[in-house]
Phi, psi and omega in degrees: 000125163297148169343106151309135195286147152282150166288088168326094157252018156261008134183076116325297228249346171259018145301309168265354165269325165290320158301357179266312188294328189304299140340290185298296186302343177288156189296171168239182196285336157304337167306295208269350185255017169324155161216127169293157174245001179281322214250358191070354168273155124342105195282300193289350165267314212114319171232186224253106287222126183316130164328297166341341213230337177321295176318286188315302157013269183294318183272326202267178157238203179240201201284286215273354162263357164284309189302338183268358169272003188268162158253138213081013150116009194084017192289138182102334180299180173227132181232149182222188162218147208318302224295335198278308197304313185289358182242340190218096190288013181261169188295135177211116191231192144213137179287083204306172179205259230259169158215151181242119183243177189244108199296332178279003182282148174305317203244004206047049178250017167228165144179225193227152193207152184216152168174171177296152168217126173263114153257099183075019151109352178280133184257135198247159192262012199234145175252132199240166157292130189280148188268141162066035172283343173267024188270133156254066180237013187255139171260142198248143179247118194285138168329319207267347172257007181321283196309312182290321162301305195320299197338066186250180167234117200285162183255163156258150168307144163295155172287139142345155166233095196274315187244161180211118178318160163271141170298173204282032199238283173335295198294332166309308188281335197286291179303325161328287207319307174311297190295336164269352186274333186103354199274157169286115161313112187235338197220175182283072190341125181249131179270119189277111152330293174253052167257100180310133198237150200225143160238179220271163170327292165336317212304299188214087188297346192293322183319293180338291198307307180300334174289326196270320168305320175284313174128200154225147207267164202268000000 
């Protein structure tokens, strides 16, 4: 048997002091998602926001500058996003439920937000934290239009597509292989889709190697 490991604790305790300073000392997020708008950058990285995104920029805001003219902070409103109206014609919103704001931002235009979120007309039951509040594509959806926005007409989903002919190269090899097995051709050889495919430990191994290096996460 090997050695019991000893318990430190002084340090253990100068362990949770550098991770409490480290914690205390990372910038936050009005720190890191500041932006000049004259030059398109990032003070605290440095860097310069894709051309493409420049318009928006300058016209949409982001979540937390819709939220800090609201009163509670929005909370119980409905928000939406550009990038959404223009991609999906079914409703796709969040409900605010909680606000976390960042007290040290100049405008209260950062913080943290939890709320539903409906995609494409599905409502979901659990309230998550929202994502990407710092994108400037969010839009307030006005009290007196709630109810006309939910409003769609669902399309139904296409059927699964389960079997599929083979290409014909594929479908060649398909038939060598039956004919040299002996077997009878009685039907059209098919490709099963949703047929679960297991490879072997071996197959990739590079995979294998990358995985073990990063670790799994905690």
């Amino acid at each position: 048997m090997g050695r019991k490991k000893r318990f430190r604790p002084i340090a253990e305790m100068a362990r949770k002091i550098r991770a409490y300073r480290e914690l205390k000392e990372r910038p936050r997020d009005s720190q890191r998602y500041a932006l000049d708008y004259d030059s398109m950058t990032r003070p605290l990285s440095g860097k310069r926001l894709p051309v493409l995104a420049w318009r928006d920029v300058r016209r949409e805001l982001r979540l937390f500058s819709l939220l800090c003219r609201l009163p509670l902070f929005g909370i119980g409103c409905m928000v939406t996003r550009k990038s959404w109206l223009h991609d999906f014609e079914e409703p796709c919103f969040w409900v605010i439920h909680k606000v976390k704001v960042d007290y040290t931002a100049e405008n209260l235009d950062h913080g943290k937000a939890w709320g539903i979120l409906t995609f494409r007309g599905k409502t979901e039951t659990e309230v998550k934290e929202i994502e990407k509040v710092m994108y400037h594509d969010w839009r307030l959806v006005p009290k007196h239009e709630e109810e006309n926005f939910k409003i769609f007409t669902p399309v139904p989903e296409p059927e699964r597509v389960q079997y599929l002919l083979y290409p014909p190269l594929l479908r060649a090899m398909k038939l060598a292989q039956l004919q040299k097995e002996g077997k009878p051709i009685t039907q059209e050889p098919m490709l099963d889709l949703q047929r679960p495919t297991f490879f072997a430990q071996g197959k990739f191994p590079r995979l294998g190697t990358k995985r073990k290096e990063e670790g799994t996460p905690v």
